[in-house]
C-alpha positions in Angstrom: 0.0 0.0 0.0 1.5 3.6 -1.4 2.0 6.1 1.2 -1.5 8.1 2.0 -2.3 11.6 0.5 -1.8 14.4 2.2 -5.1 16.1 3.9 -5.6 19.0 1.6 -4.8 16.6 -1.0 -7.9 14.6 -0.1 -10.3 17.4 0.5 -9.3 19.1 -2.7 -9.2 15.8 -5.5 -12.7 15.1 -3.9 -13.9 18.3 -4.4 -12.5 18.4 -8.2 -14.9 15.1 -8.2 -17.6 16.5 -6.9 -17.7 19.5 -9.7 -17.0 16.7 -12.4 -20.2 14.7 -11.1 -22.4 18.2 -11.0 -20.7 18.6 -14.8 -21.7 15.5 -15.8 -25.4 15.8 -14.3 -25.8 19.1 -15.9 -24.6 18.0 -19.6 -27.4 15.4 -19.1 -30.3 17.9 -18.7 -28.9 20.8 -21.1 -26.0 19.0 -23.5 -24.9 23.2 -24.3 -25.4 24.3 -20.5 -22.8 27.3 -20.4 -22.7 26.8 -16.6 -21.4 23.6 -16.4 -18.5 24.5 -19.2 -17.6 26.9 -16.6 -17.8 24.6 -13.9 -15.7 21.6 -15.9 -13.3 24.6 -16.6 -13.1 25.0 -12.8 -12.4 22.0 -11.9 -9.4 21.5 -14.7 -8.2 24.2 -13.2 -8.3 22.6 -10.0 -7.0 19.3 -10.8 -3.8 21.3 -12.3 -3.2 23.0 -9.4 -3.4 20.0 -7.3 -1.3 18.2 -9.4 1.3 21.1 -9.2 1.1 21.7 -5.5 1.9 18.1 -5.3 5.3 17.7 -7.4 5.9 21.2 -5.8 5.9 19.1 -1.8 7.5 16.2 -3.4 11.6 15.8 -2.6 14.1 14.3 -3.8 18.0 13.2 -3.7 20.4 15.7 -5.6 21.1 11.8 -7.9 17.4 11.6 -9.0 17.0 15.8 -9.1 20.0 15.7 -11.6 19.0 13.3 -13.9 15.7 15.1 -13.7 17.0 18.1 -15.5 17.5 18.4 -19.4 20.1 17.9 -20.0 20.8 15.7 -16.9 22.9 16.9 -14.3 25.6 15.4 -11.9 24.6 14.9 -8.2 28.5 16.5 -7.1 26.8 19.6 -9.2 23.9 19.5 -7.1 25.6 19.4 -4.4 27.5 22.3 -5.1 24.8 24.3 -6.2 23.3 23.8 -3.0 26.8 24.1 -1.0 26.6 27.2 -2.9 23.0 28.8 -2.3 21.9 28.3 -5.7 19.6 25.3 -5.1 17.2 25.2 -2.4 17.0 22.0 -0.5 15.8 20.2 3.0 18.0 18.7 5.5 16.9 15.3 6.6 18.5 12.4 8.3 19.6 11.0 4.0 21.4 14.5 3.6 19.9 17.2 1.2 16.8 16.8 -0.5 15.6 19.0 -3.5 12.0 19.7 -4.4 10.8 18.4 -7.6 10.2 21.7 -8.8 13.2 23.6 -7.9 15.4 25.6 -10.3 18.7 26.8 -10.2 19.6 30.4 -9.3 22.8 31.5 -10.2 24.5 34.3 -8.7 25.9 37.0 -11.3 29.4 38.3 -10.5 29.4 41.7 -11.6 31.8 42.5 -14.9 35.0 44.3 -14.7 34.6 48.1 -15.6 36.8 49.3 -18.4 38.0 52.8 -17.8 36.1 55.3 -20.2 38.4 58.4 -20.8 41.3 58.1 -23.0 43.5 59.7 -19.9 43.1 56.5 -18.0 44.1 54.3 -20.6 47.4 56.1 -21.1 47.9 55.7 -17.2 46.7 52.2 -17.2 49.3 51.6 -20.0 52.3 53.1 -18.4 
């Protein structure tokens, strides 16, 4: 037996049901009934954002996060990304996990300046 779903999880997929089933009833009285488009609209949207909200609380180890990427990734990267603040992740007892969803945010270095008046490149060349 899989591991049970989260509460919210449970509330919300049977509520997505319960708008399908009201769809469904609807369609069988009026076939064109505008109301229940915007009801089975509704609940896509729901199921979507259960589904997402779902990969977003689902973790993983920097091996299966890395080959999760195109193109795939090393886990020492991952590790150094989150060594490195670039990667969030979550302690546990395994060592870091990474959310499904997470992406990489790289820290820009700023560029070097190049001097702008003619003066200074004289100086900079002597």
């Amino acid at each position: 037996m899989g591991t049970p779903l989260p509460l919210w999880q449970t509330h919300f997929t049977a509520e997505a049901a319960t708008w399908a089933a009201e769809v469904a009833r609807r369609l069988e009285i009026a076939p064109s009934d505008p109301v229940a488009q915007g009801i089975a609209w509704a609940a896509g949207r729901l199921q979507a954002s259960i589904a997402q909200l779902a990969d977003a609380s689902r973790l993983v180890t920097p091996e299966v996060w890395g080959q999760l990427q195109m193109p795939p990734v090393s886990a020492q990267s991952v590790r150094r990304w989150i060594r490195h603040g670039e990667l969030e992740s979550v302690p546990s007892a395994q060592g870091s996990l990474v959310p499904v969803t997470a992406r990489r945010h790289v820290k820009s270095t700023p560029l070097p300046t190049a001097p702008s008046h003619p003066a200074a490149l004289d100086d900079a060349a002597a």
